[in-house]
Backbone as JSON, one array per atom type, in Angstrom:
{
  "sequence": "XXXXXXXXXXXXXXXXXXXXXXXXXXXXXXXXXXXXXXXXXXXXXXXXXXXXXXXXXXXXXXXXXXXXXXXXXXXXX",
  "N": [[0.79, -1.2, 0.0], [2.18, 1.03, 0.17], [3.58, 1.74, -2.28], [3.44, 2.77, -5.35], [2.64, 2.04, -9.25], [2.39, 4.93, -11.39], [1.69, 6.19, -14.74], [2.03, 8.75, -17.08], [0.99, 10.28, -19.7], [1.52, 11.89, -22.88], [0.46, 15.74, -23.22], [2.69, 17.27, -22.45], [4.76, 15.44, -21.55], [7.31, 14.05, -20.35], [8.9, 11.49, -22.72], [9.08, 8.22, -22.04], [10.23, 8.91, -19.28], [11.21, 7.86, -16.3], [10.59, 8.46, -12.73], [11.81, 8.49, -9.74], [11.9, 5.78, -7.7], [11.86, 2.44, -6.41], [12.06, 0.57, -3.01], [13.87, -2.56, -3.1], [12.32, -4.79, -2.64], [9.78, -3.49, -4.21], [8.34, -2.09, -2.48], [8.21, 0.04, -0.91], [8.87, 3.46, -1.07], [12.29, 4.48, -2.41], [13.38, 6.97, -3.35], [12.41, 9.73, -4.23], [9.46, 10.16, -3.31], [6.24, 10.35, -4.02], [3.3, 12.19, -3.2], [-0.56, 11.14, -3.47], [-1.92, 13.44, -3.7], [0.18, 15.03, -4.7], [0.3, 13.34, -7.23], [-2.6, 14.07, -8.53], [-2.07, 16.95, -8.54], [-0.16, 17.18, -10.68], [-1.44, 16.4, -12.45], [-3.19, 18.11, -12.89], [-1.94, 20.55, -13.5], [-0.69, 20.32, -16.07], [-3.15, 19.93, -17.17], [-3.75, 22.46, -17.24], [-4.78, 24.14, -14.7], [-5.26, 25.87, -11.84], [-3.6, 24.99, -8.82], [-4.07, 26.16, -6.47], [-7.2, 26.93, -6.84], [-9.99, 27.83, -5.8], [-13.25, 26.23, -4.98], [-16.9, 26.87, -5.09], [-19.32, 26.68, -2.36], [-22.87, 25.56, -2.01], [-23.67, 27.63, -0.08], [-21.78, 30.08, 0.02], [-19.0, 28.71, 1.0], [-15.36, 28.6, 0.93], [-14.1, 25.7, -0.82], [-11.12, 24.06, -1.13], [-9.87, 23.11, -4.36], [-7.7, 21.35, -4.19], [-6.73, 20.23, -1.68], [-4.11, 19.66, -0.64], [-0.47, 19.07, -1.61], [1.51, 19.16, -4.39], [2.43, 19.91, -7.83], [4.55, 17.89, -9.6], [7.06, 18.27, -11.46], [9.23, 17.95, -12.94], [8.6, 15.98, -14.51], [7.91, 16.87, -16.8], [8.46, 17.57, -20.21]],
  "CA": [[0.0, 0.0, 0.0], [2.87, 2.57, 0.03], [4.09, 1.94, -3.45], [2.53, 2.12, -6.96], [2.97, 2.98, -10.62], [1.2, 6.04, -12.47], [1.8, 6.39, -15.73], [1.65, 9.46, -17.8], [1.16, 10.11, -21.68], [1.11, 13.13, -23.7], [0.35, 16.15, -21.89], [3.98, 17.63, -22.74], [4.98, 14.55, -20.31], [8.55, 13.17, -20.89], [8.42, 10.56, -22.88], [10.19, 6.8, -21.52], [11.34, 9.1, -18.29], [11.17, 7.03, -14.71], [10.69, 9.28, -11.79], [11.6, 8.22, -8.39], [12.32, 4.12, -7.61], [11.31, 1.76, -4.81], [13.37, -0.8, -2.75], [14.28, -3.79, -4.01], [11.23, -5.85, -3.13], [9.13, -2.97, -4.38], [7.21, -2.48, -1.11], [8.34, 1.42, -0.4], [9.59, 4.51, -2.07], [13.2, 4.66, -1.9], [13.83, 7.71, -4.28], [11.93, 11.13, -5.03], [8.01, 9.73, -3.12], [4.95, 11.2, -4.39], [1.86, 11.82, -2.89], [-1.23, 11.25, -4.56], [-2.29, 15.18, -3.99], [1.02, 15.32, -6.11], [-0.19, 13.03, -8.56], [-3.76, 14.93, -8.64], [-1.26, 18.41, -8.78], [0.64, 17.29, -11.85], [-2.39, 16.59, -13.42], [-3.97, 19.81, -12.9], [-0.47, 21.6, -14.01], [-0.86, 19.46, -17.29], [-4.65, 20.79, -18.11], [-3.56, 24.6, -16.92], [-5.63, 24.22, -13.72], [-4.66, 26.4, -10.39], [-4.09, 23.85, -8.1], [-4.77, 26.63, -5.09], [-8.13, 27.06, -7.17], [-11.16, 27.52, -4.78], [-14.65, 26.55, -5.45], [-17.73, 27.78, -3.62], [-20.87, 25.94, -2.09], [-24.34, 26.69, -2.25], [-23.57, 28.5, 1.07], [-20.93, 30.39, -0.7], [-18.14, 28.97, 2.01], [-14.74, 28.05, -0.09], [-13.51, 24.55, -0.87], [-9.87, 24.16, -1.82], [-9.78, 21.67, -5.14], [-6.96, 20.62, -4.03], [-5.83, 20.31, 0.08], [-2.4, 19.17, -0.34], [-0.26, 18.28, -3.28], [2.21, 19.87, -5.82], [3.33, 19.26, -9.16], [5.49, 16.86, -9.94], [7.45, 19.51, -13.08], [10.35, 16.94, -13.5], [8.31, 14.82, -15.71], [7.36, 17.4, -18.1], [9.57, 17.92, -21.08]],
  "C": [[0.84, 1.28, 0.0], [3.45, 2.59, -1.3], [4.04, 1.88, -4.85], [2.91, 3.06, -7.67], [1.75, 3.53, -10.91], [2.01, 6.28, -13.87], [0.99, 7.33, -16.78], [2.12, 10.01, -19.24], [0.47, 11.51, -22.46], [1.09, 14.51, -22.9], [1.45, 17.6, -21.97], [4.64, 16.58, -21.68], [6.66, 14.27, -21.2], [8.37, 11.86, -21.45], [9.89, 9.44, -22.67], [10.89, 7.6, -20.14], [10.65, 8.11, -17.24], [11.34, 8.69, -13.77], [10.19, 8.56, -10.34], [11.88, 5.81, -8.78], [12.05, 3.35, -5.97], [12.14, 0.5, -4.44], [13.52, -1.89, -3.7], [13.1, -4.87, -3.77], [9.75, -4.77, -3.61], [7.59, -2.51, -3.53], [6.94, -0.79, -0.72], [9.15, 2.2, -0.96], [11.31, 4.53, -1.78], [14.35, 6.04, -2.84], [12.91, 8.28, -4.44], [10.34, 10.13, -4.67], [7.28, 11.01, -3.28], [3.83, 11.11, -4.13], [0.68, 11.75, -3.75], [-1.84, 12.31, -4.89], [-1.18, 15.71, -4.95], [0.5, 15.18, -7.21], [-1.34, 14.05, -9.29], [-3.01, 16.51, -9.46], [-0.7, 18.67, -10.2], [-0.09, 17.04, -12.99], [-2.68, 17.99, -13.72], [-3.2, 20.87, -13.64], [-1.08, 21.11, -15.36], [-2.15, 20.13, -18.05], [-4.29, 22.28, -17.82], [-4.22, 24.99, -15.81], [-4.83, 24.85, -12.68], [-4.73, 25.66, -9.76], [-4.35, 24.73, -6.83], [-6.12, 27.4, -6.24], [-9.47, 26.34, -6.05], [-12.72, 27.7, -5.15], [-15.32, 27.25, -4.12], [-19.0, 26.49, -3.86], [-21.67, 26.71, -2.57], [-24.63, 27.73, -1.17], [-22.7, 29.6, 1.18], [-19.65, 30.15, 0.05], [-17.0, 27.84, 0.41], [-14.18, 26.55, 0.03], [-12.38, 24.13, -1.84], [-10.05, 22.8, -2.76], [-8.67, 21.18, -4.88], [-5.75, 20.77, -2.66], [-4.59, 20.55, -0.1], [-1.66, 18.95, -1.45], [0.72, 19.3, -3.87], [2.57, 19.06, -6.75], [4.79, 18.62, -9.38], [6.04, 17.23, -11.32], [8.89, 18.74, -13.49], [9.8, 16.41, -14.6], [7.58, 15.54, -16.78], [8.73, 18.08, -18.89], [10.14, 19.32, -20.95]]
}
């Protein structure tokens, strides 16, 4: 549960790069870990999205699209 592949395509993404590497029985990050508010982040970078972009309720109180997280700007060409 701490260590999984994402794979991204197009985008301006690097293409064939690796970012980051996990032990040797592939169990835990052992190189450059990314959260998944990253992952979410480097999306958002990718479409042109603010990731401190704040919606509003029907109560007009704000809700951050995205808590936690940054872009992950290594893996873009």
């Amino acid at each position: 549960p701490y260590c999984y592949t994402v794979l991204f395509a197009g985008g301006g993404v690097k293409g064939g790069y690796v970012y980051g590497a996990s032990d040797r029985y592939g169990a835990h990050p052992s190189q450059n870990p990314v959260s998944a508010g990253d992952v979410i982040a480097t999306i958002y970078h990718a479409l042109g999205i603010a990731p401190d972009l704040e919606l509003r309720d029907r109560l007009d109180r704000p809700i951050p699209l995205l808590p936690e997280g940054a872009a992950v700007r290594d893996v873009f060409a």
